[in-house]
gemmi code that builds the backbone of each chain (N, CA, C; Angstrom):
import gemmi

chains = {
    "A": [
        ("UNK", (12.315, 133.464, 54.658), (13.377, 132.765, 55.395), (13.390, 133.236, 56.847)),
        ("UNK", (13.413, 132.175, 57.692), (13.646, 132.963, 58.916), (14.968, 133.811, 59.435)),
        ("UNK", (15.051, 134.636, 60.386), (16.382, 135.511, 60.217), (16.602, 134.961, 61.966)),
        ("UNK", (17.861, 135.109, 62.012), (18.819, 135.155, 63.010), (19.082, 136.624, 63.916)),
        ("UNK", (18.761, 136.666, 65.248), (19.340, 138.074, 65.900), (21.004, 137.595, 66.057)),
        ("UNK", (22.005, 138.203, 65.785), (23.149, 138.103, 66.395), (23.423, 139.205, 67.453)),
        ("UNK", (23.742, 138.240, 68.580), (23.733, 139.214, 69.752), (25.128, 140.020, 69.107)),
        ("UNK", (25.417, 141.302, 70.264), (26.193, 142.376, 69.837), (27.562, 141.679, 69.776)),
        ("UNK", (28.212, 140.930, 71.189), (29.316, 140.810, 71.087), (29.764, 139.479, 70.401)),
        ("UNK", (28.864, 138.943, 69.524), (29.220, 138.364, 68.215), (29.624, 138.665, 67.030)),
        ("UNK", (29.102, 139.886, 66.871), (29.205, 140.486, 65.257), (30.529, 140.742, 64.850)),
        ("UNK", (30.976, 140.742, 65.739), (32.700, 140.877, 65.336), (33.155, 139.543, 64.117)),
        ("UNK", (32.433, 138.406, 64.758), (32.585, 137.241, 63.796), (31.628, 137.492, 62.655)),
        ("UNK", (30.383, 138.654, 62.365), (29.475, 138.088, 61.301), (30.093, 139.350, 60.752)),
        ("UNK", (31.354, 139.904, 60.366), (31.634, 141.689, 59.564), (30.553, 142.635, 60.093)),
        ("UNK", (30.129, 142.477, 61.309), (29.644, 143.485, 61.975), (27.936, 143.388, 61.639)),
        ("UNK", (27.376, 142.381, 60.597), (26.192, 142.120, 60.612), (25.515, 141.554, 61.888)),
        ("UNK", (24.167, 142.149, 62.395), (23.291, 142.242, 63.126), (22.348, 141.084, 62.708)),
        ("UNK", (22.378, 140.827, 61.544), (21.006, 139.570, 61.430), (21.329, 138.656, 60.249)),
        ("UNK", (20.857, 136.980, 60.346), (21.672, 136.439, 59.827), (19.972, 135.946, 58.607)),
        ("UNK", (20.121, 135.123, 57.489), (18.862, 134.806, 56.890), (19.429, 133.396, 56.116)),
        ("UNK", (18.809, 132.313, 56.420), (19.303, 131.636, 55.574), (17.733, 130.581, 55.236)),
        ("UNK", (17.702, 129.632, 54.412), (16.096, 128.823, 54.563), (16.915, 127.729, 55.249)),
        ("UNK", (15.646, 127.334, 56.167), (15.952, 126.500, 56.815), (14.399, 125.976, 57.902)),
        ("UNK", (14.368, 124.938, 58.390), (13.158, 124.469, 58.366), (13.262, 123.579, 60.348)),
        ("UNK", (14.520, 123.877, 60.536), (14.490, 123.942, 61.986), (16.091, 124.771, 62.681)),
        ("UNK", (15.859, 125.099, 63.776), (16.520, 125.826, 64.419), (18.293, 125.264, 64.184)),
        ("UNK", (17.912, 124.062, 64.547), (19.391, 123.229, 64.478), (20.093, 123.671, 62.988)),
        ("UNK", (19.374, 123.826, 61.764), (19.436, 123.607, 60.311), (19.986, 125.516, 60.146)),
        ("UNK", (19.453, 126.304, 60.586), (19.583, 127.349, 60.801), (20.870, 128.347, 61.475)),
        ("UNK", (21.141, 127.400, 62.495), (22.533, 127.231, 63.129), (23.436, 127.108, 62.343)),
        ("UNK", (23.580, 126.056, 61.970), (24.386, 124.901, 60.858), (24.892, 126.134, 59.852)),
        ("UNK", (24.201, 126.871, 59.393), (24.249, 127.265, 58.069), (24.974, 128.904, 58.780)),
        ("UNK", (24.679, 129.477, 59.447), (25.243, 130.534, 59.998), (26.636, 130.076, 60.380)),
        ("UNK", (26.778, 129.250, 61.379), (28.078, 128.660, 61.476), (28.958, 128.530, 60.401)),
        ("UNK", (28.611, 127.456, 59.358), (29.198, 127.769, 57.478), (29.308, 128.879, 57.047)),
        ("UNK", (28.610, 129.925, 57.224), (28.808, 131.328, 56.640), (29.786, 132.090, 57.237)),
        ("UNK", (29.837, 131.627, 59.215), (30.946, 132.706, 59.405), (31.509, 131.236, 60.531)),
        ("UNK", (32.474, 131.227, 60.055), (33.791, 129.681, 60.954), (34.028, 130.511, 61.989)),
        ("UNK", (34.147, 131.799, 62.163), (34.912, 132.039, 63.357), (33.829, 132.423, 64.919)),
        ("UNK", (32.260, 131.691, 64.227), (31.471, 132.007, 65.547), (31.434, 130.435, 66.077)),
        ("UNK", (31.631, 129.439, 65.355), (31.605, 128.484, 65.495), (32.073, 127.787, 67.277)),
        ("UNK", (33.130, 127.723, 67.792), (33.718, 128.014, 69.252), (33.313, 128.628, 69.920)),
        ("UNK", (32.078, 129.691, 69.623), (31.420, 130.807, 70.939), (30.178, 130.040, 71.115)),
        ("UNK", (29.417, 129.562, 69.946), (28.370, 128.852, 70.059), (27.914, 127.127, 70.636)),
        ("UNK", (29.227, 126.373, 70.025), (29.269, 125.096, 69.693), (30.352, 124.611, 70.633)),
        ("UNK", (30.057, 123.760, 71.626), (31.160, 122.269, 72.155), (31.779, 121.756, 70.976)),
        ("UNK", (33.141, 121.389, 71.302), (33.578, 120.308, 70.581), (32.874, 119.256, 69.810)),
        ("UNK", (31.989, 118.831, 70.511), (30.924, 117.785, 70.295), (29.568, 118.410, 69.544)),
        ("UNK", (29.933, 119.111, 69.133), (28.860, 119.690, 68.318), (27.206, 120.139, 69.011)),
        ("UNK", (27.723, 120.262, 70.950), (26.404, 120.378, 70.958), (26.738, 121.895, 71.691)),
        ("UNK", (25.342, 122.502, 71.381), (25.442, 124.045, 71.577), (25.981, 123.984, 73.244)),
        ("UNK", (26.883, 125.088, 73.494), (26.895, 125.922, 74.198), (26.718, 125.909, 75.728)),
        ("UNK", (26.926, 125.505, 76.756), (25.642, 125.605, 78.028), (25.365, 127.124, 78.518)),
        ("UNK", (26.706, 128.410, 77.881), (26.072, 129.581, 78.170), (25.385, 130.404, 76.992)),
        ("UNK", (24.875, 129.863, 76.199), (24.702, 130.247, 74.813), (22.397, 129.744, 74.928)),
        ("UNK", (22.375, 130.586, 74.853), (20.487, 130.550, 74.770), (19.709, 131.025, 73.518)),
        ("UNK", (18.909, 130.058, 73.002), (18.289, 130.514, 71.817), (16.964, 130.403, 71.678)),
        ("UNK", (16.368, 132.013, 71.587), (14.675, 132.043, 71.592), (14.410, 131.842, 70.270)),
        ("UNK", (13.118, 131.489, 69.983), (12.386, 131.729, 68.786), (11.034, 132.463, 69.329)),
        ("UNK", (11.064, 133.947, 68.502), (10.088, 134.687, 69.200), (10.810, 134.921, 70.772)),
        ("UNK", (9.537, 135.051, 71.814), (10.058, 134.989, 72.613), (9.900, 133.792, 73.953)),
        ("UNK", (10.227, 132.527, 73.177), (10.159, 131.017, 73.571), (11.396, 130.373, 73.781)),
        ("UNK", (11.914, 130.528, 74.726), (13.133, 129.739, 75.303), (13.377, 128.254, 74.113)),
        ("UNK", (13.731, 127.330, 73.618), (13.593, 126.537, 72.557), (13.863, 125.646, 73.609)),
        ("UNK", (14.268, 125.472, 74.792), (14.510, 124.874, 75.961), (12.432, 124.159, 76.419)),
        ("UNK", (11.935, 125.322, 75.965), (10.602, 125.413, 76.713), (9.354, 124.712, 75.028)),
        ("UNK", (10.594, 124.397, 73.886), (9.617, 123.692, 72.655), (10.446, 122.608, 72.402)),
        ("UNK", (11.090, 122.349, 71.503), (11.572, 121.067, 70.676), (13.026, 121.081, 70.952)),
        ("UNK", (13.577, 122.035, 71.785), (14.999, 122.242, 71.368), (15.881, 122.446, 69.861)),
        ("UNK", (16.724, 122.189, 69.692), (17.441, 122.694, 68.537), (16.619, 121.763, 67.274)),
        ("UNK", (15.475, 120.788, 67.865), (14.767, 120.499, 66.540), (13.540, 121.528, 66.351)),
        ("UNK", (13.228, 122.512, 67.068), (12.265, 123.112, 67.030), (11.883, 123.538, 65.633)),
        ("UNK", (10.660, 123.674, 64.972), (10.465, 123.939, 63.537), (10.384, 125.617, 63.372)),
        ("UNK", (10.799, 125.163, 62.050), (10.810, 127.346, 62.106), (9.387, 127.755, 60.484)),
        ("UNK", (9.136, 128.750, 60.773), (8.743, 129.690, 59.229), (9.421, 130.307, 59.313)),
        ("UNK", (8.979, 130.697, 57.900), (10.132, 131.711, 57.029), (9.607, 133.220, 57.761)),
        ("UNK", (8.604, 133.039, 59.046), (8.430, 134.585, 59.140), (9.296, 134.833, 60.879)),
        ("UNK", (9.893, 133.626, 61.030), (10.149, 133.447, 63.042), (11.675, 134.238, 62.672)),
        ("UNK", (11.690, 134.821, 64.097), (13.070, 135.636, 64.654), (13.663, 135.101, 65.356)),
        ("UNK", (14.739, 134.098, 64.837), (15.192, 133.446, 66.159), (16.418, 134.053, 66.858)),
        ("UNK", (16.401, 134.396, 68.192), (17.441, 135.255, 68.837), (18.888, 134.390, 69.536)),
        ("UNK", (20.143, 134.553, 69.521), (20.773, 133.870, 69.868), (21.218, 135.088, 71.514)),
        ("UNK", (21.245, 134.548, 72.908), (21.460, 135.144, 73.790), (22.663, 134.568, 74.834)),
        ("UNK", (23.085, 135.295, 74.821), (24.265, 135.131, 75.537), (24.223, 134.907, 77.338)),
        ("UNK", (24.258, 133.937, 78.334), (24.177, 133.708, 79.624), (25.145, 135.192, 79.984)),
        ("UNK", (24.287, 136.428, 80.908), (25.509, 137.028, 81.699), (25.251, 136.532, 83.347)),
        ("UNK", (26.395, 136.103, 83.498), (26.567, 135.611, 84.890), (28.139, 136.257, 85.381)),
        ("UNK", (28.001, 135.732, 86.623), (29.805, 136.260, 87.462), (29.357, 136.406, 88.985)),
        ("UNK", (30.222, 136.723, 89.326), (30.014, 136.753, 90.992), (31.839, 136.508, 91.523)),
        ("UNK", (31.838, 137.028, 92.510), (33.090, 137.311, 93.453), (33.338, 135.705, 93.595)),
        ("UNK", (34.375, 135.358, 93.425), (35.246, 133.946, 93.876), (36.588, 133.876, 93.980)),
        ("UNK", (37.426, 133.218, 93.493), (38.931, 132.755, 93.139), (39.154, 133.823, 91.871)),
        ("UNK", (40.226, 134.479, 92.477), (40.741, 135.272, 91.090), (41.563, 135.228, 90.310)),
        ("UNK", (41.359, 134.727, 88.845), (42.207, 133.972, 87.314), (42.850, 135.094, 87.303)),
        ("UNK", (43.239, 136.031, 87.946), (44.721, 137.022, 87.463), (45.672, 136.718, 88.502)),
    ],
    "B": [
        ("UNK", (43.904, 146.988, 74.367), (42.447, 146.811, 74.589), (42.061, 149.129, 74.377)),
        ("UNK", (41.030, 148.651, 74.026), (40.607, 150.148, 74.056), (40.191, 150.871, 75.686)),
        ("UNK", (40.040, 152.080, 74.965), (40.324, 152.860, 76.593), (38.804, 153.282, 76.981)),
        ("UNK", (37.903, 152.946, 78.441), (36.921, 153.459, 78.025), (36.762, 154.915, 78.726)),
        ("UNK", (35.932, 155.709, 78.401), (35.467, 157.257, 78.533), (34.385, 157.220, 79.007)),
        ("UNK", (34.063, 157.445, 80.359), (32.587, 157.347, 80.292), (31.946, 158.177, 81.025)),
        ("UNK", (31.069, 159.279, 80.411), (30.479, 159.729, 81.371), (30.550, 160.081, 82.642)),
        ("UNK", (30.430, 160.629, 83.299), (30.554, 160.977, 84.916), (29.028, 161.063, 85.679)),
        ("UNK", (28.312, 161.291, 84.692), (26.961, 160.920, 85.185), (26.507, 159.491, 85.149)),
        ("UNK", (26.928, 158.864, 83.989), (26.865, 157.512, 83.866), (27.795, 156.692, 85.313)),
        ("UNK", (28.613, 156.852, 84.978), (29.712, 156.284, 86.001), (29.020, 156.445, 87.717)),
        ("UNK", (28.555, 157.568, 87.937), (27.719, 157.993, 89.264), (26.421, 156.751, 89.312)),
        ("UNK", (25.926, 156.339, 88.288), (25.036, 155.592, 88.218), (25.219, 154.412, 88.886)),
        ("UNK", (26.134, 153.750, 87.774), (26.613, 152.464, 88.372), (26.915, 151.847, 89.619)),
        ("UNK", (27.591, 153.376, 89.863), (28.451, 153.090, 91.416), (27.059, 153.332, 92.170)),
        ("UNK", (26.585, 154.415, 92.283), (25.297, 154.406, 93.193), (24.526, 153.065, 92.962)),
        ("UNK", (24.666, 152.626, 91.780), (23.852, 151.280, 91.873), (24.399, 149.998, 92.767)),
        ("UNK", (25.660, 150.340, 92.874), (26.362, 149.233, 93.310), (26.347, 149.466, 95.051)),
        ("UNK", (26.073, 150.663, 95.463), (26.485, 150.655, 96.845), (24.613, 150.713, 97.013)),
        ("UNK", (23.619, 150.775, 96.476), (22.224, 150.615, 96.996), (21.551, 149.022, 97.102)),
        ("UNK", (22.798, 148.450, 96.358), (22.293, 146.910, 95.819), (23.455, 146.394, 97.212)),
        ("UNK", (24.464, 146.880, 97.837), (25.427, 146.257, 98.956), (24.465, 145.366, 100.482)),
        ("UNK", (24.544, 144.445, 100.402), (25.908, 143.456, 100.246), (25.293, 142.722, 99.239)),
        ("UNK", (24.218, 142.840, 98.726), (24.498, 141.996, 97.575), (25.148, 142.327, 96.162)),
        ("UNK", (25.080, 141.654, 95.172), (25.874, 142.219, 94.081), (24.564, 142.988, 93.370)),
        ("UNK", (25.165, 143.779, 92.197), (24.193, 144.566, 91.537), (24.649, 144.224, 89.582)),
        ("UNK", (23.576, 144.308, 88.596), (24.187, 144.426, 87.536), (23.535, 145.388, 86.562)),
        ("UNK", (23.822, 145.538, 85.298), (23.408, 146.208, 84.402), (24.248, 146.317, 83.362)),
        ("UNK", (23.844, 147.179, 82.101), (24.539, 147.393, 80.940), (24.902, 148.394, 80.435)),
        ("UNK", (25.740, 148.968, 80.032), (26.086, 150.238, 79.331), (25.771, 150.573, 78.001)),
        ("UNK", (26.116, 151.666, 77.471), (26.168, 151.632, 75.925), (26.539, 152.794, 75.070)),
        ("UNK", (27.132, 152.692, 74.075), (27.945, 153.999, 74.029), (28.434, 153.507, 72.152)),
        ("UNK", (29.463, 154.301, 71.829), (30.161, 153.942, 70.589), (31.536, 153.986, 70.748)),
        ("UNK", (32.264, 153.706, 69.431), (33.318, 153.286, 69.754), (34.059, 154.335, 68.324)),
        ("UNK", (35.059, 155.158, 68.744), (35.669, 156.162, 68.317), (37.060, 156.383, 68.242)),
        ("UNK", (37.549, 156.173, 67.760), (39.488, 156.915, 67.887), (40.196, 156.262, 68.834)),
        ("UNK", (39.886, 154.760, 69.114), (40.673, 153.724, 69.495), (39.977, 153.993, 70.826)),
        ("UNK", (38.770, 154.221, 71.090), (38.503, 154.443, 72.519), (36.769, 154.184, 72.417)),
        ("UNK", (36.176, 153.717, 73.494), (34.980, 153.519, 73.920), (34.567, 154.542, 74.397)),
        ("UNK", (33.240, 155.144, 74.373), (32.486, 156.610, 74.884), (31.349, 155.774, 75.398)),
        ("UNK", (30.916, 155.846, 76.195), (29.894, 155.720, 77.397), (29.002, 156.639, 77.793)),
        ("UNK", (27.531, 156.554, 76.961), (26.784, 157.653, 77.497), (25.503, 157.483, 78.152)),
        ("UNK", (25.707, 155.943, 78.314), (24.167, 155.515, 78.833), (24.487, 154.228, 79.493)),
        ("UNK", (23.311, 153.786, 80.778), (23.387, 152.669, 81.272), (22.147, 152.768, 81.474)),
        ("UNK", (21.616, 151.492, 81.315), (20.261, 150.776, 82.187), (20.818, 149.426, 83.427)),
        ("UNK", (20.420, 149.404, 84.876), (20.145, 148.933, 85.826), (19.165, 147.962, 85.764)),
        ("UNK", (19.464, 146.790, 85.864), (18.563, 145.102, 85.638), (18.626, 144.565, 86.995)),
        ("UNK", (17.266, 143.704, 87.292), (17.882, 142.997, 88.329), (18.566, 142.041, 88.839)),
        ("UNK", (19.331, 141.869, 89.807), (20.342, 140.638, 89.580), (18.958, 139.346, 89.762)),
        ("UNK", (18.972, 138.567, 88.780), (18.468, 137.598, 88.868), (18.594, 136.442, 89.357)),
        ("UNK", (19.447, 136.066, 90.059), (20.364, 134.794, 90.616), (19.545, 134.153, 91.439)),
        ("UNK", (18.843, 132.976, 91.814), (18.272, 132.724, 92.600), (19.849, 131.742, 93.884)),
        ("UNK", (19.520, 132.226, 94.641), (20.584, 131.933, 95.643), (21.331, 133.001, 96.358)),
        ("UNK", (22.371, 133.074, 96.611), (23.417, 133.982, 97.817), (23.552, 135.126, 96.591)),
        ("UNK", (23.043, 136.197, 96.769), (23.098, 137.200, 96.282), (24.721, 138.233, 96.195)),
        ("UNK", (25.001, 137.721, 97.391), (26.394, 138.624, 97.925), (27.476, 138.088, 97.084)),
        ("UNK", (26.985, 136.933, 96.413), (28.518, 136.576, 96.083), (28.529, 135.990, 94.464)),
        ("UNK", (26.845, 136.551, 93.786), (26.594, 135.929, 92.565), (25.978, 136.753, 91.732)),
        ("UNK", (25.770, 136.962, 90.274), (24.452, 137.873, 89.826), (24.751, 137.397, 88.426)),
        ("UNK", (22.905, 137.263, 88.118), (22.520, 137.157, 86.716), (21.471, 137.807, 86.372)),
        ("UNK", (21.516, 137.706, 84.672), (20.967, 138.825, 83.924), (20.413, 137.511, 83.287)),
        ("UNK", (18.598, 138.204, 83.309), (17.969, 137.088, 82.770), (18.101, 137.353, 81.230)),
        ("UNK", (17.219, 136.480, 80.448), (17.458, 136.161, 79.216), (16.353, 137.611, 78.431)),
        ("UNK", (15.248, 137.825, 79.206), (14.283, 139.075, 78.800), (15.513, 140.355, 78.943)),
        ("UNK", (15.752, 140.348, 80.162), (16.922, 142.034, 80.107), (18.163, 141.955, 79.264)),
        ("UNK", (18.292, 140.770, 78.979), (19.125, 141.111, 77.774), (18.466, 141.259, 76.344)),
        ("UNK", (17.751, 140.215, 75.927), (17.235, 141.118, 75.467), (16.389, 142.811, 74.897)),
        ("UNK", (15.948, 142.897, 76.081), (15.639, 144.298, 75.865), (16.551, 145.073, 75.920)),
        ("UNK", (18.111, 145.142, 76.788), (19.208, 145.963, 76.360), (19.444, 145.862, 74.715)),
        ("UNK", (19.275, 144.900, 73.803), (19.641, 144.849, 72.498), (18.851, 146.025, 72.151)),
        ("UNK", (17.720, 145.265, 72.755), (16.331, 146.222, 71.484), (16.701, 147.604, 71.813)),
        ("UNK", (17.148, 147.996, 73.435), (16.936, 149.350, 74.055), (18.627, 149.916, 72.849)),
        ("UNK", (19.373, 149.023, 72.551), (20.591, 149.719, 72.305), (20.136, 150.532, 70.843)),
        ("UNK", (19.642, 149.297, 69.620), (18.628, 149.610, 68.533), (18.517, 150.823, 68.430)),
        ("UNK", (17.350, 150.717, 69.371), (16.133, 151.974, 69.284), (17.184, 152.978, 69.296)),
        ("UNK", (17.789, 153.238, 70.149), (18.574, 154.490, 70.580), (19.684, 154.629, 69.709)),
        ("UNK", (19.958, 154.108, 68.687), (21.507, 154.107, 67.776), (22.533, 153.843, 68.794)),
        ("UNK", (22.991, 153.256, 69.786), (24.027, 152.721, 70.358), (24.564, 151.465, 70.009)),
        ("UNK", (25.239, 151.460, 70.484), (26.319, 149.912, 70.584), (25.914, 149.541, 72.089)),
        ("UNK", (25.741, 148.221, 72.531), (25.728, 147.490, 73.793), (27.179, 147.677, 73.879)),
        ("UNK", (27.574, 147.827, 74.571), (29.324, 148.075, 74.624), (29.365, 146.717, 76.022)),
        ("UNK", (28.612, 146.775, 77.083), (29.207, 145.644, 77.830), (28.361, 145.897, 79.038)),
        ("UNK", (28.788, 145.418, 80.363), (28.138, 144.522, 81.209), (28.799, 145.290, 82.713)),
        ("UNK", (28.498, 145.821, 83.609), (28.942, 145.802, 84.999), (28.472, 145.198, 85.859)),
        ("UNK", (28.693, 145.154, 86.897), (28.840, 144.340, 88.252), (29.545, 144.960, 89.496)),
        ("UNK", (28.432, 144.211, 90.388), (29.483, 144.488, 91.852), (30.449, 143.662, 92.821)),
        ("UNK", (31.301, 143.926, 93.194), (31.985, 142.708, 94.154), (32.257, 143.563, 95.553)),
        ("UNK", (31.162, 143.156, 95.958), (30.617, 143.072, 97.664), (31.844, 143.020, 98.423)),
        ("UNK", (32.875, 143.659, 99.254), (33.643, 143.353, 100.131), (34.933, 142.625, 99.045)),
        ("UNK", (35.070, 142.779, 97.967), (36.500, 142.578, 97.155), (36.615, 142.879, 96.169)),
        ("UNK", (37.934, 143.170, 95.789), (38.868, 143.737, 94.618), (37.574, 143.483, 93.427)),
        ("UNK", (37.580, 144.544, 92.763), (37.331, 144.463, 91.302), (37.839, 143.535, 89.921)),
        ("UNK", (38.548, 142.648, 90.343), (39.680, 141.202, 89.679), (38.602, 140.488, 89.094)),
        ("UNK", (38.770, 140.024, 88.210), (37.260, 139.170, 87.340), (37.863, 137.749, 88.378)),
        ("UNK", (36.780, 137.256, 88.565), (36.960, 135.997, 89.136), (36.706, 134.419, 88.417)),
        ("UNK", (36.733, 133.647, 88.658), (36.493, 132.280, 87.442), (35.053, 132.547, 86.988)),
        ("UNK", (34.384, 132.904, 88.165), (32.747, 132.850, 87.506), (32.482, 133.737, 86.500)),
        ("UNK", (33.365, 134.688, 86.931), (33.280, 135.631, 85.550), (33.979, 135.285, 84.518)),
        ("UNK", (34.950, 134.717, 84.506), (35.524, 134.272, 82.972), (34.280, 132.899, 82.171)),
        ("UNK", (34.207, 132.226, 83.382), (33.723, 131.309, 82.662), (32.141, 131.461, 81.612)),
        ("UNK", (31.620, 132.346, 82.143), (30.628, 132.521, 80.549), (31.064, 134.177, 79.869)),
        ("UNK", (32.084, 134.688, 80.161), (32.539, 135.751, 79.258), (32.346, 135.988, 78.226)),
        ("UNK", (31.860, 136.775, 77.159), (31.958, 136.830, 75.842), (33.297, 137.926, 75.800)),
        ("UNK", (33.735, 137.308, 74.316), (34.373, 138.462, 73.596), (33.833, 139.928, 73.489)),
        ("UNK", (34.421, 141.121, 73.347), (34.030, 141.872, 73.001), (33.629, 143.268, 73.921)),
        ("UNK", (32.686, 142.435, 74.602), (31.926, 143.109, 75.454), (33.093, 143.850, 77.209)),
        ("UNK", (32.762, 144.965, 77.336), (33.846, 145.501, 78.381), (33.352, 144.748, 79.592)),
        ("UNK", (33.650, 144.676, 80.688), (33.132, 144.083, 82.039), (33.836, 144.975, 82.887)),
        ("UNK", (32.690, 145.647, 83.101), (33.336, 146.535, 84.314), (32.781, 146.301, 85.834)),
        ("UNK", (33.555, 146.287, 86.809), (33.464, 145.914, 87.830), (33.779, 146.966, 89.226)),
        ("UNK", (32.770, 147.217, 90.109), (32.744, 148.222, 90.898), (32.806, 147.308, 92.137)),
        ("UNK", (33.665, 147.228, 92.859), (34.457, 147.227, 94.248), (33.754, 147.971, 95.672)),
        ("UNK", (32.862, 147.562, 96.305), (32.054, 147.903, 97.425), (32.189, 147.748, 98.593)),
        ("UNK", (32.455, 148.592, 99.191), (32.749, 148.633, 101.031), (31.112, 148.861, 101.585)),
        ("UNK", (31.049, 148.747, 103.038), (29.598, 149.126, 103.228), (30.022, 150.963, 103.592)),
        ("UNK", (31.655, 151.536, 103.496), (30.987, 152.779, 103.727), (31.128, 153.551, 102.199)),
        ("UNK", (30.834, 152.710, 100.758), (30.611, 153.130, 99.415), (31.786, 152.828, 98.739)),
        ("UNK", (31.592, 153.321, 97.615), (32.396, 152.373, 96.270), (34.208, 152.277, 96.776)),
        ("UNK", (35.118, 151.385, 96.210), (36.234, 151.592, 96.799), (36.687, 151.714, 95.665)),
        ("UNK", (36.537, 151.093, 94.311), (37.251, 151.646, 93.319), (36.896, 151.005, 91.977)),
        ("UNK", (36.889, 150.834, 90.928), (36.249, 150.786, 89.971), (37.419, 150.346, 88.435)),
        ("UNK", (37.447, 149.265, 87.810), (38.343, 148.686, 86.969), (37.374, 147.890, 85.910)),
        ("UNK", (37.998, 148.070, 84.769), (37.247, 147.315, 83.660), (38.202, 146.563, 83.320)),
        ("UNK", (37.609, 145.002, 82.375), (38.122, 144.215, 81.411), (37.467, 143.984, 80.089)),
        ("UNK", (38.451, 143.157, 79.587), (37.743, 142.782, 78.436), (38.518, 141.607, 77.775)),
        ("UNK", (38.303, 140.386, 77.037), (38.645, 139.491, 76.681), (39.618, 139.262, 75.677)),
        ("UNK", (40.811, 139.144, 75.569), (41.508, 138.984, 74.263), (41.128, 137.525, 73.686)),
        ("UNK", (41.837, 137.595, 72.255), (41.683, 136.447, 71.853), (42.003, 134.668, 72.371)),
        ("UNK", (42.605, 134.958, 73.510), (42.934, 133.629, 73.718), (41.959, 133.457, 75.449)),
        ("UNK", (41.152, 134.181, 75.128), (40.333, 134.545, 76.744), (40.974, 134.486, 77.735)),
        ("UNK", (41.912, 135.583, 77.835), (42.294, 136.084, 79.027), (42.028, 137.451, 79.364)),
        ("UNK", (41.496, 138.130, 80.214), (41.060, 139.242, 81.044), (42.191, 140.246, 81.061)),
        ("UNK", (41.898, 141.311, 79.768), (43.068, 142.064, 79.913), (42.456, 143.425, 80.336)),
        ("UNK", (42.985, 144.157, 81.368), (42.545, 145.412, 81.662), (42.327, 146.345, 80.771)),
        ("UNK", (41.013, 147.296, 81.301), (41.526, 148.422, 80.124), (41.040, 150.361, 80.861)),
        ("UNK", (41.780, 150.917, 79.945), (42.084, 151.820, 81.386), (41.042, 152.674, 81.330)),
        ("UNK", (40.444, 153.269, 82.587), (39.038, 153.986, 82.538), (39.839, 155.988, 82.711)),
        ("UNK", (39.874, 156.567, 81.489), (40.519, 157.491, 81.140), (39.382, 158.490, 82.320)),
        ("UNK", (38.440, 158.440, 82.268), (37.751, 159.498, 83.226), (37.175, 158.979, 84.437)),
        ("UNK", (37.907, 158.051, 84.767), (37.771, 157.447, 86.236), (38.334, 158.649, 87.725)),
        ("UNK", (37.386, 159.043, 88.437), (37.538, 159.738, 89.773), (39.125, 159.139, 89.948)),
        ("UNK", (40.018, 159.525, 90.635), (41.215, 158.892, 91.045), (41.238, 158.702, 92.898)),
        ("UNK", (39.846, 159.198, 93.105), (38.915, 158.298, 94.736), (39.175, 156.906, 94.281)),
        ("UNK", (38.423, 156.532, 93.006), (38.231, 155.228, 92.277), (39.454, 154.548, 92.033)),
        ("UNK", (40.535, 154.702, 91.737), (41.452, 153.953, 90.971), (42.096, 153.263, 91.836)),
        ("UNK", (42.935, 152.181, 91.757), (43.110, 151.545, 93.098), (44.751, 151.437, 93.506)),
    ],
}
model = gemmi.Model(1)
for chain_id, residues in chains.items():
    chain = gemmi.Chain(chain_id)
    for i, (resn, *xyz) in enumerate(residues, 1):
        res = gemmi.Residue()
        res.name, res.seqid = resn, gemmi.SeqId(i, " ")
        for name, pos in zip(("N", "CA", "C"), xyz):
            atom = gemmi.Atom()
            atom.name, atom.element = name, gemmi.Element(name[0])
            atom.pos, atom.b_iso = gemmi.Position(*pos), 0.0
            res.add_atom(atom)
        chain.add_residue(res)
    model.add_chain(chain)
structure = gemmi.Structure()
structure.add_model(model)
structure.setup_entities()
């Protein structure tokens, strides 16, 4: 089965698990099923609209999925797919 | 929010990182564990700001240095505990750009830069309804505190 990296400041939603395993036969399918296992990552990952994220990045290996099929990209049961978090910020308007 | 502890060698890091990277911004990651309602801080690695554009007023962490902070946290038995930054000529205050790809969890600490060196030094971190709640840096210089 292929396994899932959960970045760090997710695990709070997976009981503190680091890696996720489910079968699944593309990235999107793989998602899907992690999401079902834990509801409360669902909003860090996923738009309303069910489409991932725009600060939310997901390698397989180390292949941007941006740079293969996107969330149809195909998986084996031996690929690591990493979920990465955008860090960005910079000095602007201040929300306090 | 928990309190963080960090190092004084670590903490020297950052800030030296932040006033060698002036006027532009600087970033990197910490990492430490988490103990008796409080964060311990015993390590940082220095990344480069990746931002293509105005440096002074932006910074990103590519998708490889974060990764390798995971792997680097791994290897070493740490926790990634979170993320610093510099703000070039203003307050340490998270700004929209910073809320807007925030994660939970993770501390955001933010070092405050004059060109004649650090002016003072404040962390956050996200509650549940993503708002930026301070949290207090128990071994912060009181040069630093603002």
């Amino acid at each position: 089965m292929p396994t899932l990296i959960i970045p760090t400041p997710l695990r709070k939603f997976t009981d503190g698990q680091g890696t996720f395993s489910a079968p699944a036969d593309t990235v999107k399918s793989l998602l899907a099923s992690l999401a079902e296992a834990h509801p409360g990552l669902k909003p860090h990952l996923f738009e309303d609209s069910g489409a991932l994220r725009s600060f939310i990045r997901v390698y397989v290996g180390d292949e941007d999925i941006h740079a293969l099929q996107g969330e149809d990209t195909p998986l084996d049961g031996r690929d690591d797919v990493s979920i990465i978090p955008a860090i960005a910020g910079g000095v602007g308007r201040s929300i306090l | 929010m928990l309190q963080l502890d960090i190092q004084p060698d670590v903490l020297e890091r950052m800030t030296s990182h932040a006033e060698a990277a002036f006027p532009n911004e600087c970033c990197g990651f910490f990492y430490g564990a988490e103990e008796e309602g409080k964060r311990v801080i015993t390590a940082t690695t220095a990344v480069d700001n990746h931002k293509e554009g105005d440096q002074r007023r932006r910074f990103e962490i590519s998708d490889v240095d974060y990764m390798k902070a995971e792997r680097h946290a791994a290897k070493e038995g740490l926790t990634l505990l979170g993320v610093y930054h510099s703000h070039p000529l203003h307050p340490a205050i998270p700004s929209e750009h910073d809320l807007a790809v925030a994660m939970p969890f993770f501390s955001y600490l933010i070092v405050s830069v004059q060109p004649e060196g650090t002016a003072h030094v404040r962390s956050w971190q996200l509650d549940d309804s993503r708002t930026f709640q301070e949290e207090p840096l128990v071994t912060l210089p009181d040069a630093w505190r603002v």
